[in-house]
C-alpha positions as CSV (number, residue, x, y, z in Angstrom):
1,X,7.7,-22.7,18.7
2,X,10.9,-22.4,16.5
3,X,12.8,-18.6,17.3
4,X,11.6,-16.1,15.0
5,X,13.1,-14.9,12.2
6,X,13.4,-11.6,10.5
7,X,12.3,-12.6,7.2
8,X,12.3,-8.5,5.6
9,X,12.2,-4.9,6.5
10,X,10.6,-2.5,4.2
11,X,10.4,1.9,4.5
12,X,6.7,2.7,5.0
13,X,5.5,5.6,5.5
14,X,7.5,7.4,2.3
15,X,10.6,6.2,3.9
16,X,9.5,7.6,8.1
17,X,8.9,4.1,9.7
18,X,10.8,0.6,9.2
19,X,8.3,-1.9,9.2
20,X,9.6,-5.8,9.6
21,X,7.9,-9.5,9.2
22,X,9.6,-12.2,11.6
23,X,8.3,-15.6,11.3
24,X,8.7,-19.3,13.1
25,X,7.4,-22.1,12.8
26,X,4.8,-23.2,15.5
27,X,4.3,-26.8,17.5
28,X,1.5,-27.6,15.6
29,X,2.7,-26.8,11.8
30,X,1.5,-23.4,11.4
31,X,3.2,-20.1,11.4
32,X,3.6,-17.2,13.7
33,X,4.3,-13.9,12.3
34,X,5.3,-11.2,14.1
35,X,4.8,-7.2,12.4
36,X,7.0,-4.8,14.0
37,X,8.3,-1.1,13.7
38,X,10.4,1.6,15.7
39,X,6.9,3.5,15.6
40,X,4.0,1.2,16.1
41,X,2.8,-1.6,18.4
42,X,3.7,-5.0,17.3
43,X,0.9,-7.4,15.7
44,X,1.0,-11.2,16.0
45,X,-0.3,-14.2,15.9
46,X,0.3,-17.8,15.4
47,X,-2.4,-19.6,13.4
48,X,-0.9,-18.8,9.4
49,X,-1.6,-22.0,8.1
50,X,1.3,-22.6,5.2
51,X,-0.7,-22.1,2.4
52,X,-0.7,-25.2,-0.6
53,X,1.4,-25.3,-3.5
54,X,-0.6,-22.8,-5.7
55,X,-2.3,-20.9,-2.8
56,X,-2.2,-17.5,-1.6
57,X,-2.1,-17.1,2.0
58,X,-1.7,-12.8,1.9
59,X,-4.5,-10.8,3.5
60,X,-4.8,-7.6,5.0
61,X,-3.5,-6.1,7.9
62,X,-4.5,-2.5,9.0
63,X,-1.2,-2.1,11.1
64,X,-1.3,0.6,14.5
65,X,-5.5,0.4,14.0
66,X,-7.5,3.3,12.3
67,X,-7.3,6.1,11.0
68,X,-3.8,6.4,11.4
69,X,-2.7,3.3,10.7
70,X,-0.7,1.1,7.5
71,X,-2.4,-0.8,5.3
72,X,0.0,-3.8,4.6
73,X,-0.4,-6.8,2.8
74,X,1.1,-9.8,4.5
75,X,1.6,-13.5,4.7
76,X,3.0,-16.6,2.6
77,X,2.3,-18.1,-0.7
78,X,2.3,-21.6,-1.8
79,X,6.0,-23.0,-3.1
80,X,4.8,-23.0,-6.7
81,X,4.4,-19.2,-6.5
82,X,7.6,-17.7,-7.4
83,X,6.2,-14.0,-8.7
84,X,3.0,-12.0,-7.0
85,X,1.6,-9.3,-8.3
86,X,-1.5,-6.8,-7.4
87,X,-4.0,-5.5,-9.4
88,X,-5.9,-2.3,-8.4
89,X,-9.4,-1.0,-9.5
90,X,-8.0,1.7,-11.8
91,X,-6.0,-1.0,-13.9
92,X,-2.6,-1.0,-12.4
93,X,-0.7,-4.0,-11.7
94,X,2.4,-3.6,-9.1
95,X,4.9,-6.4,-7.9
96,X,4.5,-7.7,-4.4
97,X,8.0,-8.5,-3.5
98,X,8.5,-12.5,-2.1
99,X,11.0,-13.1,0.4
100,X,11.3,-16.3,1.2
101,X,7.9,-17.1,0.1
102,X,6.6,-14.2,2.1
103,X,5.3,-10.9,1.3
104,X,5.0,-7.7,3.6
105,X,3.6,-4.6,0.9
106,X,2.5,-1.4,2.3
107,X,-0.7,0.0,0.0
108,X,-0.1,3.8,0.1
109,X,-2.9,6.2,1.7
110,X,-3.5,7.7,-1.8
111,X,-5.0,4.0,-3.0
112,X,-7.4,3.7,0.1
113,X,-10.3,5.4,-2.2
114,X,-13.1,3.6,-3.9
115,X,-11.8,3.6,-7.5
116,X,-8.0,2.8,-6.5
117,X,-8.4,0.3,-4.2
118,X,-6.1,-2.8,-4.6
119,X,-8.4,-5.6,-6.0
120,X,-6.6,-8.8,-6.5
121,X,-3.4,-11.0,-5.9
122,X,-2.2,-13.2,-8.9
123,X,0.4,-15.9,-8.1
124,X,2.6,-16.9,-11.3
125,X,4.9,-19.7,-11.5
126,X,8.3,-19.7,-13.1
127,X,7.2,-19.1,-16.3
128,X,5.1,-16.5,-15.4
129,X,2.1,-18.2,-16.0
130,X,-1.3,-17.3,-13.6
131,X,-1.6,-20.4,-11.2
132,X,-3.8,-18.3,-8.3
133,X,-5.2,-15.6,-7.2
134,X,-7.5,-13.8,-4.6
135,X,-9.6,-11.1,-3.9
136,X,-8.8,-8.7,-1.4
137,X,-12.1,-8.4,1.0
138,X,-12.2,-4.3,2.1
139,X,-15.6,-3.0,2.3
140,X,-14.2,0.4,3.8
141,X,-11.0,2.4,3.6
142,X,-8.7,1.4,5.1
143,X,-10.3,-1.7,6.4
């Protein structure tokens, strides 16, 4: 496995916790990704496939378990993706910053509920145009 890393560091918690995603490259192609903060136990793993050119490879992550825990959004897109963006039940579209073809997005408590949930990722290429997306898979808050 290739050294990890740091590939961003975002303020969760309305600005109380530094959250950051690491990454390397492992033996057998894949990624590990490592999910780190000053406040919570570190989550890893090493089987990320790199996703194809128009794929989404973001899911889910309850980070520090439930209740108490973050809801990120974290992983790679495909090299054709250069904008993602997240559409919730209620309508609202936000942008899930890339760095360096990965994302690490923290949904905020208020948009655990049934009605605000986020939905769906979209990919867009260059020219903006929709070239993928994917369905986030929560049955439960938080979850």
């Amino acid at each position: 496995m290739a050294e990890p890393h740091e590939v961003v560091s975002i303020n969760a918690r309305a600005g109380s916790e530094q959250v950051t995603l690491l990454i390397a490259r492992a033996s057998d192609g894949s990624y590990c990704q490592t999910v780190r903060s000053d406040r919570t136990p570190s989550n890893s793993g090493c089987s990320v496939s790199p996703p194809k050119a128009r794929e989404i490879g973001v899911s889910p992550m309850n980070f520090g378990g439930a209740p108490g825990g973050i809801l990120l959004l974290v992983g790679p897109v495909g090299s054709e993706i250069g904008k993602l963006e997240l559409r919730y039940q209620d309508g609202r579209v936000a942008n899930v910053p890339l760095y360096e073809g990965w994302a690490l997005y923290e949904v905020e408590r208020a948009d655990y509920v049934e009605g605000r949930r986020p939905q769906i990722l979209i990919g867009r290429d260059a020219s903006g145009r929709e070239i993928a997306s994917q369905r986030l898979p929560w049955a439960t808050p938080g979850g």
